[in-house]
ZADO-1210 file (C-alpha; in nm, 4 decimals, padded with zeros to 6 digits):
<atoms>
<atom x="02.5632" y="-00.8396" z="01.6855" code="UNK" pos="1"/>
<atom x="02.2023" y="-00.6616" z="01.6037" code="UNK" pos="2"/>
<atom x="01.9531" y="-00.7438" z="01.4030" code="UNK" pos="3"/>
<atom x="01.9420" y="-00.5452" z="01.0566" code="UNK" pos="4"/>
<atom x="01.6806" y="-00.2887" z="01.1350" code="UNK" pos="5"/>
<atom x="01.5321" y="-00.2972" z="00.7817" code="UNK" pos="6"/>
<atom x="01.2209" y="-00.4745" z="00.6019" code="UNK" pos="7"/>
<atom x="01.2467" y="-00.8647" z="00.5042" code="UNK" pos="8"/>
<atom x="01.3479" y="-00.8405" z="00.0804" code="UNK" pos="9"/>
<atom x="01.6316" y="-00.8483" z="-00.1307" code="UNK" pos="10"/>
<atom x="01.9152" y="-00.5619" z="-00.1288" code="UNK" pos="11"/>
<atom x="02.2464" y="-00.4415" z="-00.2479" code="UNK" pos="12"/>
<atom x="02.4869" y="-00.4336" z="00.0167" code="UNK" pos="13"/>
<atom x="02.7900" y="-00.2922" z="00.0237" code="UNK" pos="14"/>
<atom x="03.0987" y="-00.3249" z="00.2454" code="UNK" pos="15"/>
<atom x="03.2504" y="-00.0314" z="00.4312" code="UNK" pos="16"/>
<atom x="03.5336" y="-00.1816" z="00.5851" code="UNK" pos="17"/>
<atom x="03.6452" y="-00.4658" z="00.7821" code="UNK" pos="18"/>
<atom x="03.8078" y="-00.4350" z="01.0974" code="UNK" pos="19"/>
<atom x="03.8776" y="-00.6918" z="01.3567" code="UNK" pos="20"/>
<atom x="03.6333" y="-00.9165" z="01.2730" code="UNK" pos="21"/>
<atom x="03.3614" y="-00.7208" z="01.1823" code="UNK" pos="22"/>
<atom x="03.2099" y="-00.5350" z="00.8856" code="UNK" pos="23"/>
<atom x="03.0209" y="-00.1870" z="00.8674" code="UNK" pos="24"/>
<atom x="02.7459" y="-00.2928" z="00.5555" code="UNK" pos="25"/>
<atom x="02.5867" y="-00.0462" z="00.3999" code="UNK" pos="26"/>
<atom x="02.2331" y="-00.1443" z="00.2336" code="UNK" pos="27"/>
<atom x="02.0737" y="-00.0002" z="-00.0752" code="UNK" pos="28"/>
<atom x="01.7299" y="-00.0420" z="-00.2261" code="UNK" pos="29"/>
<atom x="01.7158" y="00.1458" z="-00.6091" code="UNK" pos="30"/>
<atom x="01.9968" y="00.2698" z="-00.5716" code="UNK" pos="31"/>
<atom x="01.9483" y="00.4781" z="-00.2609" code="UNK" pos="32"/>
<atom x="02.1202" y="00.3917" z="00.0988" code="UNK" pos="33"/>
<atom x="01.8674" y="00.2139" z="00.2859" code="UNK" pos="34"/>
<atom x="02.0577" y="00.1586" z="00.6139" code="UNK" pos="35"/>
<atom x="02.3408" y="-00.0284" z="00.7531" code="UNK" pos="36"/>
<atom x="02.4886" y="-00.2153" z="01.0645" code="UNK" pos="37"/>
<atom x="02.8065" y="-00.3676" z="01.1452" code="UNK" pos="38"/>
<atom x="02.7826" y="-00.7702" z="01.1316" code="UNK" pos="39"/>
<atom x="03.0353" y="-01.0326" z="01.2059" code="UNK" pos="40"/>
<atom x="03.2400" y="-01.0686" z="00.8934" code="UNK" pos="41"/>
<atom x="03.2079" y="-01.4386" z="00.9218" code="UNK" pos="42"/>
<atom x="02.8196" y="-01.3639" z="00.8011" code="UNK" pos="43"/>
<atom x="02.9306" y="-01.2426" z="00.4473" code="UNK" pos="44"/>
<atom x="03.0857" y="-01.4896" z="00.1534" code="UNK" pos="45"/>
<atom x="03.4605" y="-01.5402" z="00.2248" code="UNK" pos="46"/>
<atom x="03.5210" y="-01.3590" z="-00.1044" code="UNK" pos="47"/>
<atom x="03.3246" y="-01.0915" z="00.0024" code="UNK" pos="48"/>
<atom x="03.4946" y="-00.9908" z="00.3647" code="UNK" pos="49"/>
<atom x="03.7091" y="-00.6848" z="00.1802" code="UNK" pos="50"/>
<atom x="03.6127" y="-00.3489" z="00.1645" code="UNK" pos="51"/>
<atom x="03.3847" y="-00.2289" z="-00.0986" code="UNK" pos="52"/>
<atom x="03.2685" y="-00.5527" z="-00.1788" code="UNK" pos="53"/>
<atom x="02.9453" y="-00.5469" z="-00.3077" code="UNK" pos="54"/>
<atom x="02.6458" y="-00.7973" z="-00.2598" code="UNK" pos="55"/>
<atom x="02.3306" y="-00.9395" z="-00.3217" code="UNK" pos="56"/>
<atom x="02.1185" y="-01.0101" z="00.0101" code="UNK" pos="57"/>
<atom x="01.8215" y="-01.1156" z="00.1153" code="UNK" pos="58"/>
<atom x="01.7128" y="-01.0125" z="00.4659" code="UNK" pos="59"/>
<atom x="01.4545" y="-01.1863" z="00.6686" code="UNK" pos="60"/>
<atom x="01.4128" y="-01.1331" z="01.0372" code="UNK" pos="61"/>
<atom x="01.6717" y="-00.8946" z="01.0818" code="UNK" pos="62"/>
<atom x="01.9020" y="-01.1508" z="00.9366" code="UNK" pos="63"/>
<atom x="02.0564" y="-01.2405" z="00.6077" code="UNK" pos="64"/>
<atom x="01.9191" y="-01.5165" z="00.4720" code="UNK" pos="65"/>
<atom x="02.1192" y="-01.5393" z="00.1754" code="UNK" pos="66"/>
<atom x="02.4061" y="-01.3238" z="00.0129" code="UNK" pos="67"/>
<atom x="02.6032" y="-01.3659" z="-00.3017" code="UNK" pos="68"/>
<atom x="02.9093" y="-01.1472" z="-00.3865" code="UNK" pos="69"/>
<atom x="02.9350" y="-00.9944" z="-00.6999" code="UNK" pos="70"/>
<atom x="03.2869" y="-00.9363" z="-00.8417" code="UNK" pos="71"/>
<atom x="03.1419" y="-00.7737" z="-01.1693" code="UNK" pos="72"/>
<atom x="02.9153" y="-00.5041" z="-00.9889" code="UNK" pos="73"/>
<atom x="03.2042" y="-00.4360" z="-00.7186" code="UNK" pos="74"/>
<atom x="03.4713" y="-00.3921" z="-01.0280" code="UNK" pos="75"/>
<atom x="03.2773" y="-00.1574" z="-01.1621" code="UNK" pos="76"/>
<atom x="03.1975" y="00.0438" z="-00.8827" code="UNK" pos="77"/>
<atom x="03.5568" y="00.1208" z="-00.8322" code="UNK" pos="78"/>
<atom x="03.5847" y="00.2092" z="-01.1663" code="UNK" pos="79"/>
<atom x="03.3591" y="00.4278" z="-01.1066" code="UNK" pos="80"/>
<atom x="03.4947" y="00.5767" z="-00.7654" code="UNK" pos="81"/>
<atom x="03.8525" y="00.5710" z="-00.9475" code="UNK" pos="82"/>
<atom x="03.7513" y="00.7969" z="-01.2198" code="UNK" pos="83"/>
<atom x="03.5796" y="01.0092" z="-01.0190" code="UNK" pos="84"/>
<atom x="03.8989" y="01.1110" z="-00.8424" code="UNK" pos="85"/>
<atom x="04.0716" y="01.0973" z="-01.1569" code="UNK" pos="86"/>
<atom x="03.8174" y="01.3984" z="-01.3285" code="UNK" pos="87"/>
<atom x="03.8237" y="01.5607" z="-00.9232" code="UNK" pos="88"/>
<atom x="04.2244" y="01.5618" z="-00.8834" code="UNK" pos="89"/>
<atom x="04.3095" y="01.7119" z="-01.2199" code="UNK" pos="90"/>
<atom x="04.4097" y="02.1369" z="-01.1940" code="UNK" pos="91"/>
<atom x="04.1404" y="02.3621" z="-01.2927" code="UNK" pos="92"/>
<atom x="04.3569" y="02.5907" z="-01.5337" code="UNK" pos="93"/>
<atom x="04.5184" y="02.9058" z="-01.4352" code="UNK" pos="94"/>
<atom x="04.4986" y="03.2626" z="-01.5195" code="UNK" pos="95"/>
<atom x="04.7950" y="03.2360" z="-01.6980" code="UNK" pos="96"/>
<atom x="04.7001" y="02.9262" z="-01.9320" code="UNK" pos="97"/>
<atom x="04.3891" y="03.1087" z="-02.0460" code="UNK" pos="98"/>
</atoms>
């Protein structure tokens, strides 16, 4: 696969999806979306290979140097996402409730 196109330092990255062996990342920075690439899921933590995972990085040459999953962070973040829907699926309320 390619080298991560983004300056060596630490980052949040989170997992689009795994298919087939590989993983779309996407990589934040204070909380913005940096960049991403798709890696060979065999680069991430085993606990990690699972869509939406999120994780601590550290990039270095294009590479990850180090990466540490982080149940906590990726809990919550769905959480997040799940209310979200919740507040986005409910009815707005009718004419005829007013």
């Amino acid at each position: 696969m390619t080298d991560i196109e983004l300056p060596d330092g630490e980052y949040t990255a989170v997992v689009d999806a795994v298919e087939d062996g590989l993983a779309t990342v996407f990589f934040e920075r204070d909380g913005e979306e940096v960049g991403n690439a798709v890696l060979e899921a065999a680069r991430l933590p085993s606990d990690a290979r699972h869509a939406d995972a999120v994780l601590s990085v550290m990039l270095s040459g294009g590479r990850i140097e180090a990466a540490s999953y982080e149940p906590e962070e990726t809990a919550t973040r769905a959480e997040a996402a799940q209310d979200r829907f919740d507040r986005l699926s409910k009815r707005p309320p009718s004419d005829e409730d007013a």
